[in-house]
Structures are given as structure tokens and as C-alpha cells.
N, CA, C and O of each residue as an XYZ file, in Angstrom:
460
protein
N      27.347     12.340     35.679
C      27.991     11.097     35.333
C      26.967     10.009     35.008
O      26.825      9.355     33.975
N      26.168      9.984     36.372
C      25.070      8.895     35.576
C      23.837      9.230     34.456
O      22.863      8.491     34.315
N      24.061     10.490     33.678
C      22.986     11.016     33.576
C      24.108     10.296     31.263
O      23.570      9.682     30.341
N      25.310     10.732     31.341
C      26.204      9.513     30.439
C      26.296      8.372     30.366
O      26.433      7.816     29.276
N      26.247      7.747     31.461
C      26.377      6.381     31.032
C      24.737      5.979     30.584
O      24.503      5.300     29.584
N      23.815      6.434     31.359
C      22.410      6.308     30.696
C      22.265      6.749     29.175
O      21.574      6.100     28.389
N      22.839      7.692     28.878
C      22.770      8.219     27.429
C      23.842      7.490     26.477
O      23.312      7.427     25.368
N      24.689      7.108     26.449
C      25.286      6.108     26.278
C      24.843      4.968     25.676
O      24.890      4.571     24.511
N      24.314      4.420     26.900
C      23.662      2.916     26.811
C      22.203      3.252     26.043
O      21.581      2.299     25.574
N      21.824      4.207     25.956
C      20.433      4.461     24.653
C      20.839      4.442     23.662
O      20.464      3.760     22.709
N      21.858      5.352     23.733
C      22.971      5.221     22.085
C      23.197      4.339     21.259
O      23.128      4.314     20.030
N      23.702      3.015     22.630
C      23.884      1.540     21.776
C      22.870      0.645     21.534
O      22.963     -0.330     20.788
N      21.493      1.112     22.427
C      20.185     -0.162     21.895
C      20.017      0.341     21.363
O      20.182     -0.351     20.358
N      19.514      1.974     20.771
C      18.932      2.626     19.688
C      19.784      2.210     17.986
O      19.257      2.068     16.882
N      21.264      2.111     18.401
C      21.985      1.705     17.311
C      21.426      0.508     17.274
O      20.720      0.390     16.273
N      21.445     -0.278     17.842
C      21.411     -1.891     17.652
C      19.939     -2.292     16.959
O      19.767     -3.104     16.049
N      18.886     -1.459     17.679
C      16.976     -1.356     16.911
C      17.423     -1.059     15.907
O      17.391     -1.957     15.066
N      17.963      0.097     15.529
C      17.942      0.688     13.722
C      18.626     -0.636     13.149
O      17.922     -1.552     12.726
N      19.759     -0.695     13.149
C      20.391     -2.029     12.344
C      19.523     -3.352     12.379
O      19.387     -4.078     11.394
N      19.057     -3.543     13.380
C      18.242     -4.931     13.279
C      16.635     -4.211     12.238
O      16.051     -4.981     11.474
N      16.271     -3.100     12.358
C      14.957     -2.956     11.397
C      15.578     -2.786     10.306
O      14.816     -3.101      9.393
N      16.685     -2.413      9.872
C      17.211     -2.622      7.980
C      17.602     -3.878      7.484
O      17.431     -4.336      6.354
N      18.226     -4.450      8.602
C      18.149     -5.914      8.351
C      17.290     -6.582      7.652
O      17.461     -7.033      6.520
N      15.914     -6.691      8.628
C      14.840     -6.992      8.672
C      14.081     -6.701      6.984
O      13.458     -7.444      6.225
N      14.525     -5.192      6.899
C      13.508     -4.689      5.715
C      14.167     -5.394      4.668
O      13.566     -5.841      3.691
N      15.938     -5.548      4.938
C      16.428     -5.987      3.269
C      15.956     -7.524      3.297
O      15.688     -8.093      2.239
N      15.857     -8.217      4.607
C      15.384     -9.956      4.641
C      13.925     -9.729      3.546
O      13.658    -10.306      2.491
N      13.269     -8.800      4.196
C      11.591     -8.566      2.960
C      12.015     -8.570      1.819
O      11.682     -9.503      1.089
N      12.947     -7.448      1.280
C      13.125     -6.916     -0.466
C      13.803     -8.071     -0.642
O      13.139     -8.780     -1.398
N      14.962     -8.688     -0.258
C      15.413     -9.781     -0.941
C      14.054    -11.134     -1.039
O      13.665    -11.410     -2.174
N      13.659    -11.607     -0.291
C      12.801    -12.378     -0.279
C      13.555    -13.513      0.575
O      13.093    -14.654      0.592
N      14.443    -13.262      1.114
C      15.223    -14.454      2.064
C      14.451    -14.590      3.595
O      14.901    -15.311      4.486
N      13.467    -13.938      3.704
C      12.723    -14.411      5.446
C      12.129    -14.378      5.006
O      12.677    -14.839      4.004
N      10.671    -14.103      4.552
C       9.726    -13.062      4.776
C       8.649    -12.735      5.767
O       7.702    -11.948      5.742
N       9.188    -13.760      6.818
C       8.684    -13.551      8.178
C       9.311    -12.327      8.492
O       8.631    -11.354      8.818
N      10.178    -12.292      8.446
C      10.819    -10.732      9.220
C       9.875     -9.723      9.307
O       9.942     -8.902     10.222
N       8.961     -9.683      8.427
C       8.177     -8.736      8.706
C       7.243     -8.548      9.594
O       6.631     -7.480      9.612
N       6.950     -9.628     10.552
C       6.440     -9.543     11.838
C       7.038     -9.464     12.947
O       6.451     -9.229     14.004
N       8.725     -9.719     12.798
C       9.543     -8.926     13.513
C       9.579     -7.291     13.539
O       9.580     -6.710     14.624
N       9.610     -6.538     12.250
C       9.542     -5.955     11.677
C       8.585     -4.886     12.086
O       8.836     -3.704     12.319
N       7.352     -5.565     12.135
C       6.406     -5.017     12.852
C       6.542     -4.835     14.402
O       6.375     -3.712     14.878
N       6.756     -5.600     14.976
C       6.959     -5.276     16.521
C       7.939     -4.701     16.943
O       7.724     -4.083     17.985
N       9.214     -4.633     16.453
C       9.985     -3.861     16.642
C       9.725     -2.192     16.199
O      10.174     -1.227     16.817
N       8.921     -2.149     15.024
C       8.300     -0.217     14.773
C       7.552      0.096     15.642
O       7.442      1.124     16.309
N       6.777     -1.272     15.616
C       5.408     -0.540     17.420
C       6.444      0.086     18.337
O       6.712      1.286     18.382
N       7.066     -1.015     19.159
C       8.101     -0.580     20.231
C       9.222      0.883     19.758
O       9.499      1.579     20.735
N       9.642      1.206     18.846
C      10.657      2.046     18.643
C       9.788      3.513     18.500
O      10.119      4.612     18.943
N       8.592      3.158     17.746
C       7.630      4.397     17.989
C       7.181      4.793     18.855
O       6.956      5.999     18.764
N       6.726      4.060     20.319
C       6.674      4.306     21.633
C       7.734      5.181     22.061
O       7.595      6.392     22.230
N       8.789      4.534     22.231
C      10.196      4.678     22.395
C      10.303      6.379     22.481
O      10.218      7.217     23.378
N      10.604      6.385     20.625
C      10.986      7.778     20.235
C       9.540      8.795     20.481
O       9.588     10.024     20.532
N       8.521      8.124     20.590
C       7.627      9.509     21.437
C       7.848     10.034     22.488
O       7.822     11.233     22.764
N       8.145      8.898     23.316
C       8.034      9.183     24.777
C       9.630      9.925     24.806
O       9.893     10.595     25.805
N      10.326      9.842     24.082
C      11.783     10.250     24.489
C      11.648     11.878     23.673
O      12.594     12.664     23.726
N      10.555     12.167     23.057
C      10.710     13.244     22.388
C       9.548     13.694     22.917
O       9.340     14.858     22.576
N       8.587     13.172     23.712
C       7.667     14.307     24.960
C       8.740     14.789     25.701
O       8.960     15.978     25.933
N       9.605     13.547     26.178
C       9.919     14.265     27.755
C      11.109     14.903     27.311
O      11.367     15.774     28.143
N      11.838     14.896     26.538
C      13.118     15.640     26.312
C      12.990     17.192     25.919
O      13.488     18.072     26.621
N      12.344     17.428     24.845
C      11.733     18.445     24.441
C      10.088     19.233     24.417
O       9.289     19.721     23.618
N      10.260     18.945     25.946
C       8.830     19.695     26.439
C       9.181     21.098     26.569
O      10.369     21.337     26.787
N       8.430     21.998     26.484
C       8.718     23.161     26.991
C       8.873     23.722     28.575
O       8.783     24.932     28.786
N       9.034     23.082     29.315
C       9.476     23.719     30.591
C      10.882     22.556     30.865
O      11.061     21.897     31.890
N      11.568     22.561     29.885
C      13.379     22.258     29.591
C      13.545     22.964     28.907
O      12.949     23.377     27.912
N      15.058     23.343     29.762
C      16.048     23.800     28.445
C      17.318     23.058     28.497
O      18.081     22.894     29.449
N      17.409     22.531     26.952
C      18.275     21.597     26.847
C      19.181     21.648     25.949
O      18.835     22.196     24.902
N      20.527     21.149     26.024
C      21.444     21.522     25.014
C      20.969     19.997     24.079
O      20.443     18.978     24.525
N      21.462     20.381     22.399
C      20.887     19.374     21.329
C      22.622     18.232     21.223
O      23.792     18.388     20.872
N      21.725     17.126     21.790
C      23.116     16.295     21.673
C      23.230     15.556     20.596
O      22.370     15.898     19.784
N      23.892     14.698     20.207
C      24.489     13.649     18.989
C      22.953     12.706     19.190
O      22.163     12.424     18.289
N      22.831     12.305     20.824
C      21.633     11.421     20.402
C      20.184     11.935     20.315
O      19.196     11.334     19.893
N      20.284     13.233     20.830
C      18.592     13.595     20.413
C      18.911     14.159     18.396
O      18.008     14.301     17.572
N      19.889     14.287     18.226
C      19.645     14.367     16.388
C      19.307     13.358     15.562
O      18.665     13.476     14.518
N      20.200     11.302     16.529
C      19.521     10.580     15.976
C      18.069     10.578     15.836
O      17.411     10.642     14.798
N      17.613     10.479     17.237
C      16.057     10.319     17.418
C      15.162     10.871     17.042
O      14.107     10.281     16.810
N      15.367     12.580     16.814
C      15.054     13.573     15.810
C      14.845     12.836     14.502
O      13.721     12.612     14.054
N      15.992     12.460     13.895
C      15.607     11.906     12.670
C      15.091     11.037     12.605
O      13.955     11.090     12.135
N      15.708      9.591     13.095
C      15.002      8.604     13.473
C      13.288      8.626     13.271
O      12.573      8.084     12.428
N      12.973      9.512     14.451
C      11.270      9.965     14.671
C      10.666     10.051     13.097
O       9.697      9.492     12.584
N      11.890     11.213     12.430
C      10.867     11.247     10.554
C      10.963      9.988      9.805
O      10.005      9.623      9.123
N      12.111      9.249      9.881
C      12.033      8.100      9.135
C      11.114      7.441      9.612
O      10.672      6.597      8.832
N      10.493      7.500     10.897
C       9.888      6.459     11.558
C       8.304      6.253     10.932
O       7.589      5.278     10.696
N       8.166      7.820     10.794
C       6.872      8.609     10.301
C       6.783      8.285      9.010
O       5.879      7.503      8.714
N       7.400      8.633      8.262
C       7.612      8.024      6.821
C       7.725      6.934      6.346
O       7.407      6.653      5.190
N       8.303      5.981      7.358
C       8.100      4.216      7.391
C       6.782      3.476      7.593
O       6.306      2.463      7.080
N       6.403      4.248      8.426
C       5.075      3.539      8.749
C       3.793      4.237      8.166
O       2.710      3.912      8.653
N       3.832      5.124      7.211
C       2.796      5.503      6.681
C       3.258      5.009      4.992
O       2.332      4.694      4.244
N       4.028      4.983      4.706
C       4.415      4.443      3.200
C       5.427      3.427      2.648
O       5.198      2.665      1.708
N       6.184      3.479      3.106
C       7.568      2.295      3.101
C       6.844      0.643      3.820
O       6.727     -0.342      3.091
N       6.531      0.625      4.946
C       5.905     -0.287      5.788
C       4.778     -1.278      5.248
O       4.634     -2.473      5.504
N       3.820     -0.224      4.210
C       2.758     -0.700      3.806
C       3.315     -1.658      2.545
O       2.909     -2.770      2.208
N       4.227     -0.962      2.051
C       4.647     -1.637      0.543
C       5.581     -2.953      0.444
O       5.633     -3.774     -0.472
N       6.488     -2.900      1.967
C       7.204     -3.685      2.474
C       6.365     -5.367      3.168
O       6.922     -6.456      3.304
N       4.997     -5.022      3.463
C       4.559     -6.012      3.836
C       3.147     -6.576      2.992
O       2.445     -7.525      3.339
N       2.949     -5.651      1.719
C       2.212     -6.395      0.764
C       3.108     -7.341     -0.041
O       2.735     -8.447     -0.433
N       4.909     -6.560     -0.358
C       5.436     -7.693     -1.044
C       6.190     -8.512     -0.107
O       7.371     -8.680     -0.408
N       5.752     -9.084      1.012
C       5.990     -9.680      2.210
C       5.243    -10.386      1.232
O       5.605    -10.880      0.165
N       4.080    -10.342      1.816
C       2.194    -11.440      1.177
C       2.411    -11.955     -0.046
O       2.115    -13.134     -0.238
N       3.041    -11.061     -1.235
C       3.420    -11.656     -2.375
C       3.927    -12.573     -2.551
O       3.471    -13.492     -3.231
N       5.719    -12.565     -1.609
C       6.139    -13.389     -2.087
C       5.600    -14.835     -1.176
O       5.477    -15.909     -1.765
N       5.365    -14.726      0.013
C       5.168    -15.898      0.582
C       3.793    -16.521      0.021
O       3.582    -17.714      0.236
N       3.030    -15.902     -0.554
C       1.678    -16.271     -2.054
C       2.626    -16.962     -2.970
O       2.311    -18.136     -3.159
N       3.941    -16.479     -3.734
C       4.275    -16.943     -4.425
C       4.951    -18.411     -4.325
O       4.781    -19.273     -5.187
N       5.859    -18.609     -2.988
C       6.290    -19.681     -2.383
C       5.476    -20.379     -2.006
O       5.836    -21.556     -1.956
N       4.073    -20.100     -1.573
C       3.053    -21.205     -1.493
C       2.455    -22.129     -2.663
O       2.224    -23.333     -2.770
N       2.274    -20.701     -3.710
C       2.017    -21.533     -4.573
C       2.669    -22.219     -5.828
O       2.179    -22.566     -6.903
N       4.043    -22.300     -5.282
C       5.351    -23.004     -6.049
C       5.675    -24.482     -5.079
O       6.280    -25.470     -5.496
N       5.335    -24.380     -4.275
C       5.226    -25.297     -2.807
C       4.221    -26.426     -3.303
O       4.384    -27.645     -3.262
N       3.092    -25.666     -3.801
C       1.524    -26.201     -4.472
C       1.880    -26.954     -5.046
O       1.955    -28.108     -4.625
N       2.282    -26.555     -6.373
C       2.468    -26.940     -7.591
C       3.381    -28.218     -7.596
O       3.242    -29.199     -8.328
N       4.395    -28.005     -6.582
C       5.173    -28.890     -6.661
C       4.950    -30.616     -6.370
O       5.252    -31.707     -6.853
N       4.067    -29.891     -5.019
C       3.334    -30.920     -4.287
C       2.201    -32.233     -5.129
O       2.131    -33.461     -5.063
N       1.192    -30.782     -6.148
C       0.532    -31.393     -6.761
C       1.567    -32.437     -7.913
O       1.322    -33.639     -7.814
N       2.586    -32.075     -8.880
C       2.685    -32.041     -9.366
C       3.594    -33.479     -9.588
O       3.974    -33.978    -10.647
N       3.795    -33.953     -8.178
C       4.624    -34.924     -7.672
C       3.775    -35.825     -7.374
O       4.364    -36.789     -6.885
N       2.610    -35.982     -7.439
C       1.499    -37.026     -6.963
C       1.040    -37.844     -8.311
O       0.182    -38.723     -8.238
């Protein structure tokens, strides 16, 4: 019983991390934060911890374990995670730099341009 409501309640912060990091990524591509991406960032540190440590201890070899709904998220989760932060991540926070380069120097211009 308590071994559900614990799995459960991972279920719903793990839902709640994923939705808040797509959030986050569409705040980057649109260009409507572009701070988010230092949210962005601390939230992948933490979720990559997370899904290691939950995928040492779950699937070590001295368990045997039946494959539930939430180790398939985290399973996947784990590759997107891998794939986010080696290629998606990088591209997501150069046009982070872009655009807030670009808003600075429209900010500039304006500034100068008003004097």
C-alpha cells in the first residue's frame, strides 16, 4: 500500500517536471521569456539526477521487478533526457543568447536613438 501511494505521488511530480520543462523550452522557441532557460537548466540538472538514481536503484541486477506505467515513463524520459542535453539543450540556449543579443540591441538602439 505504501509502496502506491509513493509511486503515485512520483507519477504526479514527474508529470508536473516534464510539463513545466516544455513549457519552459516553448517560452525559448517563442522568444516570450528567455530567461526560462536557466530555469530550464536547473530543472535538467535535477531531473537527470532524479532519473539516474531511480534507474540505478530500480533496475539493478539483484531485483526482480515487474515493468510498471511509471518505470516506462522514466525509461523514456531517461532517452529524451539524453538526447536533450547533448543536442536539443545546446541549440535551445544559443537561440536563448540570440534573442536576448537581439532585444539588447533593439533596447540599444532605441535608447541611443531617443537621445
Amino acid at each position: 500500500m505504501f509502496s502506491k501511494i509513493i509511486t503515485n505521488f512520483q507519477n504526479i511530480i514527474f508529470n508536473i517536471i516534464i510539463i513545466f520543462s516544455y513549457t519552459c523550452g516553448a517560452l525559448i522557441v517563442l522568444g516570450l521569456y528567455p530567461n526560462a532557460a536557466t530555469y530550464l537548466s536547473n530543472v535538467d540538472y535535477y531531473v537527470r539526477i532524479y532519473v539516474s538514481l531511480f534507474l540505478l536503484l530500480r533496475f539493478n541486477p539483484f531485483r526482480h521487478i515487474t515493468f510498471t506505467d511509471l518505470d516506462r515513463k522514466v525509461a523514456f524520459t531517461a532517452g529524451i533526457f539524453i538526447f536533450t542535453t547533448t543536442v536539443v539543450n545546446q541549440i535551445l540556449f544559443a537561440y536563448a543568447n540570440n534573442v536576448r543579443s537581439y532585444i539588447h540591441s533593439v533596447i540599444t538602439d532605441y535608447r541611443d536613438g531617443a537621445k
